[in-house]
RODO-2510 file (C-alpha; in nm, 4 decimals, decimal comma):
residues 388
     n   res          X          Y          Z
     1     x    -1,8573    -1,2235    -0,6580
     2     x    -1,8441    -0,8642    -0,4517
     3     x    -1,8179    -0,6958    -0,7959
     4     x    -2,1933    -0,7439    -0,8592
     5     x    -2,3462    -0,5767    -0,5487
     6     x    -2,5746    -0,3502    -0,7529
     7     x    -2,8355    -0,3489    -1,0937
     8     x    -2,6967    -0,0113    -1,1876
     9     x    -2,3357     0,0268    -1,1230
    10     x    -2,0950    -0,2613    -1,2864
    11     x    -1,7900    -0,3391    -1,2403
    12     x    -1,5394    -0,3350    -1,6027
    13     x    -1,1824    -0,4266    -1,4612
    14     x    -0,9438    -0,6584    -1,5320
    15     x    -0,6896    -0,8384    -1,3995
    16     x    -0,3475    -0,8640    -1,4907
    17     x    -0,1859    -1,2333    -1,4323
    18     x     0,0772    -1,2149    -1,6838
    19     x     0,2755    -0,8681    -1,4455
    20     x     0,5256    -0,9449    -1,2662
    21     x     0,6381    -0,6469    -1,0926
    22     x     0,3368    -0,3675    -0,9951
    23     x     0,5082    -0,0682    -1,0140
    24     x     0,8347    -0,2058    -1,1347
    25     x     0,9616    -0,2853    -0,7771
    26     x     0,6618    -0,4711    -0,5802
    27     x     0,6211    -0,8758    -0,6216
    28     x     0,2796    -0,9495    -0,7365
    29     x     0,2568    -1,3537    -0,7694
    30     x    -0,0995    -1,3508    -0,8281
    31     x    -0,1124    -1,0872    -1,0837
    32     x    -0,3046    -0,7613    -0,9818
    33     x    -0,6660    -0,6076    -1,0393
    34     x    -0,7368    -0,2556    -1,2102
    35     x    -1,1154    -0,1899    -1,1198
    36     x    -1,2842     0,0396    -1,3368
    37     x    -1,6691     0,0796    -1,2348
    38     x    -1,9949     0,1649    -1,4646
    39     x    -2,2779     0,3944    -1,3327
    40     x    -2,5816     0,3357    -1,5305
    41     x    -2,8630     0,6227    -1,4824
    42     x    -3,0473     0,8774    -1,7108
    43     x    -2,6738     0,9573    -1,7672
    44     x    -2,4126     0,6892    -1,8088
    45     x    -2,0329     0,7592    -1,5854
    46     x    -1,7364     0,5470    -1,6190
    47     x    -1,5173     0,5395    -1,2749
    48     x    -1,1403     0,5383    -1,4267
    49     x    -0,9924     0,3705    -1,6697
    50     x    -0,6892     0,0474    -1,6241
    51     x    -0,3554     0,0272    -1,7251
    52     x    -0,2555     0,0011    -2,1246
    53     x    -0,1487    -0,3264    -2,0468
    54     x    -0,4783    -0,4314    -2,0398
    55     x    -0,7128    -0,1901    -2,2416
    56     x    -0,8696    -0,3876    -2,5058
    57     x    -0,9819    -0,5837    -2,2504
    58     x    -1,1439    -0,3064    -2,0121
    59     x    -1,2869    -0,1996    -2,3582
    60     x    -1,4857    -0,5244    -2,4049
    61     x    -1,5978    -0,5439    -2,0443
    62     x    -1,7231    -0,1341    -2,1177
    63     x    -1,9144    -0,2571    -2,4216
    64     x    -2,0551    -0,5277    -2,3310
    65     x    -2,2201    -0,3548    -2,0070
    66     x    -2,2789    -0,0296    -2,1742
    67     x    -2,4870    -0,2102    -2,4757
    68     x    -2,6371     0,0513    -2,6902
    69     x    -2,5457     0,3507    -2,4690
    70     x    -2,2084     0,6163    -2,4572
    71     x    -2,0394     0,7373    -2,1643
    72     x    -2,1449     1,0875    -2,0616
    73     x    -1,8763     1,0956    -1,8224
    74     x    -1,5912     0,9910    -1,7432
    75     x    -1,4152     1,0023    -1,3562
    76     x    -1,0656     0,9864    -1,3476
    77     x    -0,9716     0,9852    -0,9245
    78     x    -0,6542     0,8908    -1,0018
    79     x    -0,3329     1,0115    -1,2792
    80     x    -0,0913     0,6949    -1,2250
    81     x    -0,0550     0,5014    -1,5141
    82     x    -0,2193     0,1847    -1,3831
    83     x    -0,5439     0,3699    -1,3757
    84     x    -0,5005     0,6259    -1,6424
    85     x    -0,3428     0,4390    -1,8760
    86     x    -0,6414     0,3794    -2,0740
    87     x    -0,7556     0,7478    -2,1184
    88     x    -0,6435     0,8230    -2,4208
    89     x    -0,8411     0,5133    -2,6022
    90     x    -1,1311     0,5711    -2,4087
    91     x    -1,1851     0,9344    -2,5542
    92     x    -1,1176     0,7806    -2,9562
    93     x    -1,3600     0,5699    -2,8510
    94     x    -1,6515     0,8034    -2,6794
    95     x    -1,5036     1,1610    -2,7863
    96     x    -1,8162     1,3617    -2,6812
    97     x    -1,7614     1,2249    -2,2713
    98     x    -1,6737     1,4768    -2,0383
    99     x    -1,4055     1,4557    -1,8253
   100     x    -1,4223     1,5179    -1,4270
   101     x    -1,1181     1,5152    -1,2200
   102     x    -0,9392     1,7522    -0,9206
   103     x    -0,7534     2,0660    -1,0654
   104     x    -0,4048     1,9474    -1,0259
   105     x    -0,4863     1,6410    -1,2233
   106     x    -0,5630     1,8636    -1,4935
   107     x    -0,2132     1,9836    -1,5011
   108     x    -0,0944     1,6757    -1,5466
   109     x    -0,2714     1,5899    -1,8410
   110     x    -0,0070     1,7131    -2,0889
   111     x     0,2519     1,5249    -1,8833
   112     x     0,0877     1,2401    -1,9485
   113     x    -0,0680     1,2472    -2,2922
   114     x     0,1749     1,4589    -2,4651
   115     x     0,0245     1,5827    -2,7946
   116     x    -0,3372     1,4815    -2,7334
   117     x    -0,6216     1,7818    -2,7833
   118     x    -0,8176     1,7484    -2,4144
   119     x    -0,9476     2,0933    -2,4878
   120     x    -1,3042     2,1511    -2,4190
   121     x    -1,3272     1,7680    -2,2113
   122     x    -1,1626     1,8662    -1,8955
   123     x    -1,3778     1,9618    -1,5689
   124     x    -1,2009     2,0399    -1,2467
   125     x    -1,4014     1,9897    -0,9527
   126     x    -1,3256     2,0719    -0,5745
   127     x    -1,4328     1,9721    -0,2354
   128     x    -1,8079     1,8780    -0,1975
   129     x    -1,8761     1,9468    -0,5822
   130     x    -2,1737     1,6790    -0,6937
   131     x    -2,2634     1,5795    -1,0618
   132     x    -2,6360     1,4382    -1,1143
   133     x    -2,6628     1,1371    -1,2853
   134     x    -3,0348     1,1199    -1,2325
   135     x    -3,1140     0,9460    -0,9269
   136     x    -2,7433     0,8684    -0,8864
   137     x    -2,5276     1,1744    -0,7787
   138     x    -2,1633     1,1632    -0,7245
   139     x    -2,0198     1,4051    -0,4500
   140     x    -1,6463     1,4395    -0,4473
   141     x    -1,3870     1,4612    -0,1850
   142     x    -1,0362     1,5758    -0,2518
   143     x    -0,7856     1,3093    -0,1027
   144     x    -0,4221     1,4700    -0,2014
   145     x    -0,1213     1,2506    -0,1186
   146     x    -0,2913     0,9291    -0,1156
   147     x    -0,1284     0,9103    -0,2150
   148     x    -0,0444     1,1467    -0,5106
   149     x    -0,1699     1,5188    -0,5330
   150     x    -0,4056     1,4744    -0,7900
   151     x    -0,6181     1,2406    -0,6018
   152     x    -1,0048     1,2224    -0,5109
   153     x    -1,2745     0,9855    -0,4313
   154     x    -1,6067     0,9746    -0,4910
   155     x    -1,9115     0,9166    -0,3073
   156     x    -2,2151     0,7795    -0,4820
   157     x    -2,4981     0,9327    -0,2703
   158     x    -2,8381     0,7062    -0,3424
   159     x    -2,6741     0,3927    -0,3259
   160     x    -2,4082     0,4852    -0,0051
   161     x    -2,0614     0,4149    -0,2283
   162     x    -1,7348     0,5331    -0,1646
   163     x    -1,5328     0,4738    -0,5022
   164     x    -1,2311     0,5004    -0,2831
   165     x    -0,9284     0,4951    -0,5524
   166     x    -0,6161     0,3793    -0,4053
   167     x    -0,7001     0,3044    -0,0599
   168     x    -0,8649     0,0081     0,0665
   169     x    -0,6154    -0,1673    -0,2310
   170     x    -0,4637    -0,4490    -0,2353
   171     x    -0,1973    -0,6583    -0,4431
   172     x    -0,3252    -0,9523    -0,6119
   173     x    -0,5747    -1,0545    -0,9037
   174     x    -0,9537    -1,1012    -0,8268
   175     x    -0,8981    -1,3996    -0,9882
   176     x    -0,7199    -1,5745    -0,7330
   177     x    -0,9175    -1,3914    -0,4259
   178     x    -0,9251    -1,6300    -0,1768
   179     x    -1,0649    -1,4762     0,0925
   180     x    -0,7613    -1,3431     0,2604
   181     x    -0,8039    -0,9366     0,2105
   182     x    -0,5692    -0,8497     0,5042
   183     x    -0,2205    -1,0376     0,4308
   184     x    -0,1807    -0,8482     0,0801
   185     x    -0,3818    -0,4857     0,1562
   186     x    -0,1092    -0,5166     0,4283
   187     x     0,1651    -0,4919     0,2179
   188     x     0,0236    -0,2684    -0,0459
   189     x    -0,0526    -0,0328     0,2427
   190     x     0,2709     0,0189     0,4438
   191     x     0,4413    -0,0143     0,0764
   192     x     0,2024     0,2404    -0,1429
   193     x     0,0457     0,4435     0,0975
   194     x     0,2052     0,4004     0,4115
   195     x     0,3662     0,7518     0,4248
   196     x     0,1166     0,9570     0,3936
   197     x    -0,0437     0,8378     0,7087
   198     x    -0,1682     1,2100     0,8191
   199     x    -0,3525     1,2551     0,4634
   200     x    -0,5026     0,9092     0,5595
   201     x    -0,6416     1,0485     0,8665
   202     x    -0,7669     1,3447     0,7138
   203     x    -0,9572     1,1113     0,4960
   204     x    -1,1296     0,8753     0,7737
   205     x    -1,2500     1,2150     0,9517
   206     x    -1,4484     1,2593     0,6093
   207     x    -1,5651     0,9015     0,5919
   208     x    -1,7020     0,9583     0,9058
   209     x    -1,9595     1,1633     0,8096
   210     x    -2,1062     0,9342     0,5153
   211     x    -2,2966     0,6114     0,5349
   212     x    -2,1276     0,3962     0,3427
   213     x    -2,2753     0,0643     0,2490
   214     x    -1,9651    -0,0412    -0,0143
   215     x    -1,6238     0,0421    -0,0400
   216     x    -1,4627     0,0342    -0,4440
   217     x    -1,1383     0,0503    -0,4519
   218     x    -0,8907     0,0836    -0,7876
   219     x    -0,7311    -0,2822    -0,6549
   220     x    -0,8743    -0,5853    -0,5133
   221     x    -1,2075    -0,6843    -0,4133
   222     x    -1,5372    -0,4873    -0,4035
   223     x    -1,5683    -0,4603    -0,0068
   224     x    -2,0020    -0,4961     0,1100
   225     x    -1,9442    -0,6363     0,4203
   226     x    -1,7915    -0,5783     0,7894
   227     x    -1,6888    -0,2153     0,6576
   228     x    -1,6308    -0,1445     1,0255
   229     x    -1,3469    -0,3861     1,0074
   230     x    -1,1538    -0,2311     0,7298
   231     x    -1,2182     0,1515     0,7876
   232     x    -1,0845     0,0619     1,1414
   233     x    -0,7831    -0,1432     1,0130
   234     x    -0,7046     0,1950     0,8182
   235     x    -0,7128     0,4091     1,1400
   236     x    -0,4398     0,1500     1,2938
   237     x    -0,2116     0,1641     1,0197
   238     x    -0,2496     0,5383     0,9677
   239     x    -0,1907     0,5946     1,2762
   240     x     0,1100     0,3953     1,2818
   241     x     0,0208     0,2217     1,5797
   242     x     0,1129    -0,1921     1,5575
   243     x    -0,1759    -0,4151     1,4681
   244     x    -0,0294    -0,7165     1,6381
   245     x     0,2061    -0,7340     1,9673
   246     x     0,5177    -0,9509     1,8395
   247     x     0,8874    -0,8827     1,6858
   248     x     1,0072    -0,9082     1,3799
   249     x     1,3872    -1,0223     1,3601
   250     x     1,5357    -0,8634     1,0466
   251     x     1,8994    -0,9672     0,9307
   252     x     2,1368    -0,9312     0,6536
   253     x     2,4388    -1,1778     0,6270
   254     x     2,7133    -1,2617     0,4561
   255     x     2,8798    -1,6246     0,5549
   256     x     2,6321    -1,7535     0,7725
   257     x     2,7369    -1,6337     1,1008
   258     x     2,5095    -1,3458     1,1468
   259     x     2,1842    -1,5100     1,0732
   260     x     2,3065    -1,7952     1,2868
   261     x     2,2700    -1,4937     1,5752
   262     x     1,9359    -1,3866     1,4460
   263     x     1,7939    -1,7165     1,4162
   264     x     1,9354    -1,7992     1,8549
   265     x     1,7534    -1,4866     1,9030
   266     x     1,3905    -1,5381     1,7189
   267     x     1,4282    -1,8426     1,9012
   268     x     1,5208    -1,7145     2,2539
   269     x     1,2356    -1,4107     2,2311
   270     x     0,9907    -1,7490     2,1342
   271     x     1,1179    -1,8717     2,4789
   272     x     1,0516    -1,5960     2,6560
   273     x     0,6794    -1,6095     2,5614
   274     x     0,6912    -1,3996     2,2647
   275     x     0,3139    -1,3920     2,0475
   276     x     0,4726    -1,3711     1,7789
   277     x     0,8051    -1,3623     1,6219
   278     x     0,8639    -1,3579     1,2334
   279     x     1,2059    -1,3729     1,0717
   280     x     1,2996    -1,2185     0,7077
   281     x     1,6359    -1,2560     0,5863
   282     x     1,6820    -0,9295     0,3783
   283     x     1,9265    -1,1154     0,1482
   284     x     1,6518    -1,3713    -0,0097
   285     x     1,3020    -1,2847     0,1147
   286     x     1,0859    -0,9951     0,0326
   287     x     1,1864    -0,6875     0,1229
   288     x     0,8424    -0,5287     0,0641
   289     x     0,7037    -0,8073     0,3363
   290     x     0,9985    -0,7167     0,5545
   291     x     0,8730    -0,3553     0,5717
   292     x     0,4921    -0,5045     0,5981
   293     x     0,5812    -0,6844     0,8686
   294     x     0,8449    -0,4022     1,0469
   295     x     0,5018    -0,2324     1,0627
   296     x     0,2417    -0,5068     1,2103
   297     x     0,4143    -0,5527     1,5127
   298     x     0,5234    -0,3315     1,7736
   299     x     0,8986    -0,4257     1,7824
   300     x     1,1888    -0,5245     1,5872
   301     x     1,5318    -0,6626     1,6251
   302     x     1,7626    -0,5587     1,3312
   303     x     2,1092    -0,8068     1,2925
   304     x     2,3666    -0,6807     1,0233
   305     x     2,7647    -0,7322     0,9530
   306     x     3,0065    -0,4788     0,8956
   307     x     3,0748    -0,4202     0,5873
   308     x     3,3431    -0,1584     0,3855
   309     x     3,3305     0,0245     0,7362
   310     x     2,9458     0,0456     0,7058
   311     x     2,6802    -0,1769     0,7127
   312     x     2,5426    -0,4829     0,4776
   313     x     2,3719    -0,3370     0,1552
   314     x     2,0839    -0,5316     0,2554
   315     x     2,0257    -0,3801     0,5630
   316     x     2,0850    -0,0206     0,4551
   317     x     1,8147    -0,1231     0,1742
   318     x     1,5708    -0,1999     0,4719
   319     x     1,6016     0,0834     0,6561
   320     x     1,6087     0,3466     0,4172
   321     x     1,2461     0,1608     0,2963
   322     x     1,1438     0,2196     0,6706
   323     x     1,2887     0,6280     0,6553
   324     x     1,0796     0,6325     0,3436
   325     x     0,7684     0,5109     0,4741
   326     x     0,7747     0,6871     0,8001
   327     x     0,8609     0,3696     1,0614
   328     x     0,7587     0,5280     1,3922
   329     x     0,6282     0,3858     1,7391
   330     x     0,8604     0,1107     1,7818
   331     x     1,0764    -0,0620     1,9893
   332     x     1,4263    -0,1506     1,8297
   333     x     1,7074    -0,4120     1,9119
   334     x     2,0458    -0,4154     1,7297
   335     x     2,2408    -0,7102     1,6855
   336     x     2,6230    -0,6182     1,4876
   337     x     2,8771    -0,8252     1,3558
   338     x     3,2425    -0,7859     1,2337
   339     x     3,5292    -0,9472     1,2484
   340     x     3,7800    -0,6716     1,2887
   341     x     3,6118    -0,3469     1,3363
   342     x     3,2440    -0,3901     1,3816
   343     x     3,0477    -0,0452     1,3739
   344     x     2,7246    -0,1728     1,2160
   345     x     2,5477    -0,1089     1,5303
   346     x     2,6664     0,2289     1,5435
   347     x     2,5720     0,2931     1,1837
   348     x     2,2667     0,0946     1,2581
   349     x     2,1593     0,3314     1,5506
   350     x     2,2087     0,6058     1,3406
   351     x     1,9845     0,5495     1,1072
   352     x     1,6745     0,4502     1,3294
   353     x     1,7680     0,8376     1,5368
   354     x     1,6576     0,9769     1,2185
   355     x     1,3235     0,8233     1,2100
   356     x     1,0371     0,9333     1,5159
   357     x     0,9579     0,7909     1,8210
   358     x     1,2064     0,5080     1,8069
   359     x     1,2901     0,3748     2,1304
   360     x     1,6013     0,1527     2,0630
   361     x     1,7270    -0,0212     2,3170
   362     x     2,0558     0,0208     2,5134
   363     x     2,1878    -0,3348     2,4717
   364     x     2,3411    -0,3775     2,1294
   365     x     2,4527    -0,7447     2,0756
   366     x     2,8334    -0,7310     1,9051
   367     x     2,9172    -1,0869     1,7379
   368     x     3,2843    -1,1536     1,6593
   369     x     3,2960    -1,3325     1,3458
   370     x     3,0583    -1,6227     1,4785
   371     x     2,8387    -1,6676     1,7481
   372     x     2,9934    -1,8027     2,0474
   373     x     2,8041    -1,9569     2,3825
   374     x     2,9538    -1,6302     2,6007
   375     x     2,7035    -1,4403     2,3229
   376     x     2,4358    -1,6143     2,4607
   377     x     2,3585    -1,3991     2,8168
   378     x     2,3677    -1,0858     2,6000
   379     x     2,0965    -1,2143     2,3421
   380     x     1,9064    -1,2891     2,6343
   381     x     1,9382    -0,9431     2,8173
   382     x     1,8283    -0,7496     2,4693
   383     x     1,5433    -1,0186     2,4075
   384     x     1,4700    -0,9274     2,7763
   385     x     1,4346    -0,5548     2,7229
   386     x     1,2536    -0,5820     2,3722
   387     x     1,0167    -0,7765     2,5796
   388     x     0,9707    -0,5689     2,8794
***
């Protein structure tokens, strides 16, 4: 695998198939990675640590690579939980290791580890501060809001690695790494990071003055090859420009009769030469893919009921996700429904005015109840100008 691209630096993580839930909200069927990396030189440095779920574990894979030798060092790039989670046993186990991490993650220390004695372990290092390993040297390079404020990467200078922490992540267990990095870095993008798209820009400007020959991220695979690929990937979603022309059709319903509407129009924008047209129902399906998906494509139709003079649950869900994550760029169609006093659309349109650069379209689609064949002609004008 990826994970052994080099004689001197291992990788010690472990995946995670028994989670359920990464971060308590996000659907991870095939489990999740925490990477943890080993830098063996005339000094030895351990690159973060893995969630408690899983730290007797990372411990073996340590000892085992580490043999007869102690950590000297260890990084921590990252204070969440699924990375720092394993601190604490790591410093029982190695108590004379030193500690390098930003100055704001030092401050959060005791937030963390309440009651634990860090005094005389803790090194805060800034912008373009290096640490010799022998012929290894780590340079670091602040990367607050990515996308927490504690956060930095590190670049390994003799062998070109960028021990990127949370970006260049992905959801899923490197056990069951098929191949397929975009689908679920996707998702774990626009989910995770996907606010913080300006800090993520700040970052490629940096990358773009190192050679990089490896990417090492905190989650999913060990990237060697086609960097190009995935650094530009990053500048597309950062940017919050689509990565694919096509609509996604978004709906929320109750008895049937709006996503009978949403269904006529996914299949009357296919029609009308469409490249692509995906369909969540917010009820069932993923949200998090909903939101994945709001972003890979460069425009949306939303369909919704009325409901308790507002809109479905569902729907408000979805785009308060979208306000959250910064949706931007788009084009918008709104389909309502009601069957006395519709003002979903209205409470719809509202919504999307809060977020930037939102073109929604003037056509809003108002179903009675159930879809009737006079409905038709106006599904076709607003697939017309979400098309144009």
């Amino acid at each position: 695998m990826a994970e052994n691209f080099s004689n001197n630096i291992k990788y010690i993580g472990v995946d995670d198939l028994d989670i359920d839930l990464f971060e308590g909200q996000y659907k991870v069927p095939e489990g999740m990675s925490y990477n943890s990396y080993l830098i063996l030189d005339e000094k030895v440095a351990v690159m973060d640590t893995v969630d408690a779920r899983k730290t007797s574990d990372w411990l073996a894979n340590l000892k085992k690579e580490l043999g007869a030798r102690t950590p000297d060092f260890l990084i921590v790039q990252h204070m969440e939980p699924d990375h720092a989670g394993s601190i604490t046993a790591f410093t029982e186990q190695y108590p004379n290791a030193q500690i390098y991490c930003t100055a704001q993650a030092v401050k959060m220390f005791p937030q963390f580890f309440d009651g634990v004695d860090f005094s005389g372990k803790l090194n805060a290092v800034k912008e373009g501060d290096t640490l010799a390993l022998g012929q290894h040297i780590l340079s670091f390079i602040m990367a607050p809001m990515i996308h927490w404020p504690e956060v930095m990467m590190t670049y390994e200078q003799s062998e070109k690695v960028l021990f990127a922490a949370d970006a260049f992540g992905k959801f899923g267990a490197l056990s069951k790494y098929d191949g397929d990095w975009a689908c679920e870095a996707r998702r774990y993008y626009f989910n995770i990071v996907g606010k913080y798209g300006v800090q993520v820009q700040n970052l490629l400007k940096k990358a773009a003055n190192l050679d990089i020959k490896t990417i090492c991220p905190l989650h999913g695979p060990v990237l060697t090859e086609n960097l190009e690929y995935y650094i530009g990937i990053y500048d597309t979603w950062s940017k919050y420009e689509p990565e694919n022309e096509g609509v996604l059709v978004a709906y929320a319903t109750f008895h049937g009769g709006t996503a009978e509407a949403a269904k006529k129009m996914a299949e009357i924008l296919k029609a009308k030469g469409a490249k692509k047209v995906a369909i969540a129902d917010l009820n069932r399906d993923d949200l998090h893919e909903a939101v994945e998906d709001a972003f890979r494509y460069n425009a949306m139709v939303i369909a919704a009921p009325t409901y308790d003079g507002n809109m479905s649950p569902a729907m408000h869900d979805f785009l308060h996700h979208l306000q959250l994550k910064t949706y931007q760029k788009r084009r918008v169609g709104i389909i309502e429904n009601g069957s006395w006093a519709p003002v979903s659309g209205r409470i719809m349109r509202a919504m999307l005015e809060e977020m930037k650069n939102i073109e929604i379209v003037d056509t809003v689609v108002t179903i009675k109840s159930r879809m009737k064949k006079t409905d038709i002609a106006s599904l076709e004008q607003l697939a017309d100008a979400i098309l144009k």
